[in-house]
C-alpha positions as CSV (number, residue, x, y, z in Angstrom):
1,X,0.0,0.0,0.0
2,X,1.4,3.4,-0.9
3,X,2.1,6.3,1.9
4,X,-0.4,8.6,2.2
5,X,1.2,12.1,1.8
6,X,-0.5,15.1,3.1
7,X,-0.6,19.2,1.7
8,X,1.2,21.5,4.0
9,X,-0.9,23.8,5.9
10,X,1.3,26.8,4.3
11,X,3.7,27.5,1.8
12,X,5.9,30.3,0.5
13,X,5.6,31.6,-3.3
14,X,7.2,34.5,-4.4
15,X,6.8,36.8,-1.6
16,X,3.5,35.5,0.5
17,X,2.8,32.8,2.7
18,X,0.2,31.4,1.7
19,X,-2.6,28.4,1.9
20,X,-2.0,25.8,-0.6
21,X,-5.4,25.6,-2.2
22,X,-4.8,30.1,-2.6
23,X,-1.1,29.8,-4.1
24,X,-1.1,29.9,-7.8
25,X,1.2,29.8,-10.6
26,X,0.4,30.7,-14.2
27,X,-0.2,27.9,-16.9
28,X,2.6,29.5,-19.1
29,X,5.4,28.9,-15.9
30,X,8.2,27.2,-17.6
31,X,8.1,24.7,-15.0
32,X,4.9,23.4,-15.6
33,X,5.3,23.9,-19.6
34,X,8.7,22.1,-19.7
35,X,9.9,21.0,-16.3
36,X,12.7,23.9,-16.7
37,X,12.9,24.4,-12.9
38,X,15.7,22.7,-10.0
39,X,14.6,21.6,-6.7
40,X,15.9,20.7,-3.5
41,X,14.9,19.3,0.0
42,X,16.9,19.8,3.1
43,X,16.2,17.6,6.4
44,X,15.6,19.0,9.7
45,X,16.9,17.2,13.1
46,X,14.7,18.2,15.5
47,X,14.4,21.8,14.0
48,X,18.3,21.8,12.8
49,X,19.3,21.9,9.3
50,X,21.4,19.6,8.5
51,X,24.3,19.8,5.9
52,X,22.0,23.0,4.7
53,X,25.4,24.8,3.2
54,X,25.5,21.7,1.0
55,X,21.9,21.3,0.3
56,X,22.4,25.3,-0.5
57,X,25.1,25.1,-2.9
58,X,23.8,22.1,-5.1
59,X,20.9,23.9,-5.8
60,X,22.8,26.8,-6.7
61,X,25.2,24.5,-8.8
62,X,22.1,22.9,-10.7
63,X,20.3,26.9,-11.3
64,X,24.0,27.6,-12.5
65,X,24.1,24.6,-15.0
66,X,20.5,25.5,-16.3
67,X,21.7,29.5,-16.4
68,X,18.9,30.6,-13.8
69,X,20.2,33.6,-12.6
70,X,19.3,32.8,-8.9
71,X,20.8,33.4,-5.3
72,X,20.2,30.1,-3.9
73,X,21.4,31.2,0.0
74,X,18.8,34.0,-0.4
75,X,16.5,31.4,1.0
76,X,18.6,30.2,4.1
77,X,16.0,32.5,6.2
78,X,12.9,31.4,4.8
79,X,13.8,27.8,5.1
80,X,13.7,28.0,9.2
81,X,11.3,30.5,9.3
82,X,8.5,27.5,6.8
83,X,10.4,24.9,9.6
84,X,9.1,27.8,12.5
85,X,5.6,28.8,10.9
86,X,4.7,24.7,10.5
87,X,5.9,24.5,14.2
88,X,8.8,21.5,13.4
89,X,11.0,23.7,15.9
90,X,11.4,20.4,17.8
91,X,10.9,17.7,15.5
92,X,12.1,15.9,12.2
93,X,11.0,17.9,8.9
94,X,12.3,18.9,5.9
95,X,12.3,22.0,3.7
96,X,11.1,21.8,-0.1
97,X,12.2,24.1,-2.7
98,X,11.9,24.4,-6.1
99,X,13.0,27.5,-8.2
100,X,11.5,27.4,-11.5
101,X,12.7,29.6,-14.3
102,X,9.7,31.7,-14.7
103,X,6.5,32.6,-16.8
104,X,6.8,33.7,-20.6
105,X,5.3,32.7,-24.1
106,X,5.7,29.2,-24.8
107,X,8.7,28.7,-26.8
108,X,11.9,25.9,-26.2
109,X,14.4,28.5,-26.2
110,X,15.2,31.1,-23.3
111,X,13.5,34.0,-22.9
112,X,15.4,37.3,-22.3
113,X,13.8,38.9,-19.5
114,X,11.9,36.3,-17.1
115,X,11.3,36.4,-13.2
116,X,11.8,33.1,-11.5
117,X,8.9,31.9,-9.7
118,X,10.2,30.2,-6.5
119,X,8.3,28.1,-4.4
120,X,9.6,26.9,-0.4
121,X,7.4,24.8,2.4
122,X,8.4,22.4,5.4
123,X,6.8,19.2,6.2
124,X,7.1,16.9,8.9
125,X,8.7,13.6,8.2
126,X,9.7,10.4,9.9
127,X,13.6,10.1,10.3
128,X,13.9,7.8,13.5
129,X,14.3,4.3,12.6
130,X,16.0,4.3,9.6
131,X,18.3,1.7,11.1
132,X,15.6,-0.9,11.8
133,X,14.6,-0.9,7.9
134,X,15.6,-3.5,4.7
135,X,14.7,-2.9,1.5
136,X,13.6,-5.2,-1.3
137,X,14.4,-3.6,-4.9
138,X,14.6,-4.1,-8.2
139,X,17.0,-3.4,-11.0
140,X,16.3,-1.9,-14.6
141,X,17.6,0.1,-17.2
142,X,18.2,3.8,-16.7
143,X,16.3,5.1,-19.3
144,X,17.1,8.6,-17.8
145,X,18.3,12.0,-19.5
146,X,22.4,12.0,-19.4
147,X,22.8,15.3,-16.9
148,X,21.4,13.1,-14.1
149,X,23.5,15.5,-11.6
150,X,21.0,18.2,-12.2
151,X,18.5,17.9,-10.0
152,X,16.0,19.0,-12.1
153,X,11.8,19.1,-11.7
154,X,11.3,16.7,-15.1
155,X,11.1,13.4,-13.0
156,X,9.2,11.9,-15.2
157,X,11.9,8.7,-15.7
158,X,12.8,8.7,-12.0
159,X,8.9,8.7,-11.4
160,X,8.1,5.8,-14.0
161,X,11.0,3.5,-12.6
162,X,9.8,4.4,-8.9
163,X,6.6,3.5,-9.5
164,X,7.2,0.1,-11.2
165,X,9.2,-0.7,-8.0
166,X,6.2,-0.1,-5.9
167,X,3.7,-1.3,-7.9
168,X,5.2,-4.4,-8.0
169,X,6.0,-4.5,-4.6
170,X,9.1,-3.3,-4.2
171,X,11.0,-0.5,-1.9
172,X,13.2,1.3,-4.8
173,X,14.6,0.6,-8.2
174,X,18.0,0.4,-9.0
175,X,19.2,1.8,-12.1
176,X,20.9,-0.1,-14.9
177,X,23.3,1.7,-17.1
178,X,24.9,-0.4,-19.8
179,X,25.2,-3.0,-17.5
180,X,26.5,-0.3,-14.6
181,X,24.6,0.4,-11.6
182,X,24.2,4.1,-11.5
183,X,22.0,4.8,-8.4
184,X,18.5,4.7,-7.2
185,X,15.0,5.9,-8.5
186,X,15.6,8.3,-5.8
187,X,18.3,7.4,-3.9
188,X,22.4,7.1,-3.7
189,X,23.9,3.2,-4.0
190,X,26.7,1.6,-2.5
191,X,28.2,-1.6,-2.6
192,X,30.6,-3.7,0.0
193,X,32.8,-5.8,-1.8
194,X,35.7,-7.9,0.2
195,X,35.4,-5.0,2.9
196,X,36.0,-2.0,0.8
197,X,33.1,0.5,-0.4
198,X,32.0,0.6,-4.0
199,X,29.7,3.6,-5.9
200,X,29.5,5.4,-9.1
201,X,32.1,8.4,-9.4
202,X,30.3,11.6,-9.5
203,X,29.6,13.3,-12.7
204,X,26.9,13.3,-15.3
205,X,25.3,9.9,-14.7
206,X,24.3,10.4,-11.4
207,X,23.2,13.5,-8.8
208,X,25.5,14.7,-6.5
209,X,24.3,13.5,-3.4
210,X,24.8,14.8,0.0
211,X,24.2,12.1,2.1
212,X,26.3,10.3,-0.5
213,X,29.2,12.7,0.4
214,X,28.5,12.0,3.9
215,X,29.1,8.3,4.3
216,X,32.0,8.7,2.2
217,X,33.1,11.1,4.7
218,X,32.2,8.2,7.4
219,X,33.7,5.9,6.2
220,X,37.2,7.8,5.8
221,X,37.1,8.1,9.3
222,X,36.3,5.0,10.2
223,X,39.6,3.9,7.7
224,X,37.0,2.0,5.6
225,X,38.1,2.5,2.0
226,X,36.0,3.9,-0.9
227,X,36.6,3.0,-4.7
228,X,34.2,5.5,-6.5
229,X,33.8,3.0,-9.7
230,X,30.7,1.4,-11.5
231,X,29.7,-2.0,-10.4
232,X,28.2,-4.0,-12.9
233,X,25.7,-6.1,-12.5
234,X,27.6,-9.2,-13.0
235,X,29.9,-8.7,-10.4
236,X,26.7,-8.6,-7.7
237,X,28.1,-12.3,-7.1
238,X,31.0,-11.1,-5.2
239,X,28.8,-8.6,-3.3
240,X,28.7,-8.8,0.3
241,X,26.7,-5.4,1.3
242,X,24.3,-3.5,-0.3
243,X,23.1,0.2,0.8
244,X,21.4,2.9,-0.8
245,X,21.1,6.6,0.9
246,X,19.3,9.8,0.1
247,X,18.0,12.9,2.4
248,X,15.2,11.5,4.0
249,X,15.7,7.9,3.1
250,X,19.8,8.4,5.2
251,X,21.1,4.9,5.2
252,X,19.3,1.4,4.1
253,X,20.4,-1.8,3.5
254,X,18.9,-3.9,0.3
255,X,18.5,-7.3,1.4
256,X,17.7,-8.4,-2.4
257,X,17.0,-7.4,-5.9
258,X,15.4,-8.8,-8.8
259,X,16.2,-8.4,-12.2
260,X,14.5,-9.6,-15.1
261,X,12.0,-11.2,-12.7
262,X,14.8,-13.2,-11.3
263,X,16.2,-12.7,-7.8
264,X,20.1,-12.0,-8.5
265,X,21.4,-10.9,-5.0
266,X,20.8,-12.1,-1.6
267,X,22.4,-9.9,0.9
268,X,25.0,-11.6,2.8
269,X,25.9,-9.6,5.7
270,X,25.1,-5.9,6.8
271,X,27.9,-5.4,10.0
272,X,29.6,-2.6,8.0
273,X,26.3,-0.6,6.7
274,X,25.2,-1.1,10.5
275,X,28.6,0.9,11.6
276,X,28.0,3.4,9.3
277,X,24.5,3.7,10.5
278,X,25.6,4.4,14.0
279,X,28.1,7.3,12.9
280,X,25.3,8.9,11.0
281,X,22.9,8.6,13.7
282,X,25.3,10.3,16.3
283,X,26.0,12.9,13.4
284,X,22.3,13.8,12.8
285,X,21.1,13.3,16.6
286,X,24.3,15.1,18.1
């Protein structure tokens, strides 16, 4: 059965807090015309950004790399003032964002002069627990665009290849690349092979993502080493761990995936995804 997700009681649009069902954008926004638009969503510990400088500067990477002439940290304020007007002071949230390029005449190129439209709301979200989950995915082929690290508001492929997960069952989909894992539907993947850390090296072919940067961060201190290279799916046979992460998802293990409707991984062992778990947990929790 699918979550069932809930409107927030207010959100932010150019200027006004507002009621969701009294905040509207025109049918010529590029964003609902083309999906020309970035977004990004920050957690909240307890009321605390977390790694907000980072969440701050990818979005102002992706407006860069789309030419959206944008001041992403302009909206440092009005993220904990949406986490303060939805009264998540003191519990888990996060903060959506999405800064579209703006309204003009339909047309695929550019227009000279256009006003972004920017759109910002918190929402309470479960973060406890993470540790106590295991996910059952599937793999398929990435039939994505090829600037996957711009985290931009066409989802339509992630959306399609999340939803055949779920219909089917299934926690996530993991993406298939010429035989490469690349990452999640909606979510960073690692793999433990022989004790050492495998995932995709940055770059086009996957998004940049934070709580990706993190556990690579973890497991540098923790002397655990890291081999940013693409695992293909033939080598799954040598795979001991599998764990995907993303901002509200942090850190799960997969305990199997299916392919071609045939189950081609069985998880082995999950001690070192369970050490990394703990380090994240004292990170987030303090």
């Amino acid at each position: 059965m699918k979550p069932e997700k809930k409107y927030p009681s207010e959100v932010y649009l150019n200027g006004k807090w507002l009621k969701p069902d009294e905040a509207f954008v025109s049918v010529f926004d590029r964003a609902f015309m083309f999906g020309d638009g970035i977004y990004e969503v920050t957690p909240f510990y307890n009321g605390k950004g977390f790694k907000l400088e980072e969440h701050l500067k990818r979005l102002q990477y992706c407006l860069d790399q789309i030419q959206v002439a944008f001041n992403a940290f302009s909206l440092e304020k009005l993220m904990y003032e949406a986490i303060e007007r939805a009264n998540l002071n003191e519990a888990d949230a996060a903060v959506y964002i999405q800064v579209s390029r703006g309204v003009a005449a339909r047309s695929h190129f550019v227009p000279e002069k256009i006003e972004t439209t920017v759109l910002l709301y918190a929402f309470p979200v479960t973060l406890e627990g993470f540790e106590k989950k295991t996910w059952e995915v599937i793999a398929t082929e990435d039939k994505r665009w090829h600037r996957c690290d711009i985290k931009s508001t066409a989802l339509l492929a992630n959306v399609m290849a999340n939803e055949e997960a779920i219909a089917t069952g299934f926690a996530e989909n993991l993406l298939v690349r010429k035989g490469y894992f690349t990452e999640g539907s909606h979510s960073s993947l690692f793999f433990v092979k022989y004790g050492v850390v495998h995932t995709h090296p940055e770059g086009h072919k996957i998004l940049s993502g934070i709580t990706r940067a993190e556990v690579i961060n973890i497991c540098a201190g923790l002397n655990i080493k890291v081999v940013e290279k693409p695992v293909h799916i033939d080598e799954l046979v040598e795979v001991e761990e599998i764990f995907v992460t993303g901002t509200t998802t942090q850190i799960i293990p997969i305990s199997s995936i299916t392919h071609k409707d045939k189950k081609v991984y069985t998880t082995q062992k999950d001690s070192l995804t369970k050490k990394l778990q703990e380090v994240f947990i004292k990170r987030t929790r303090g």
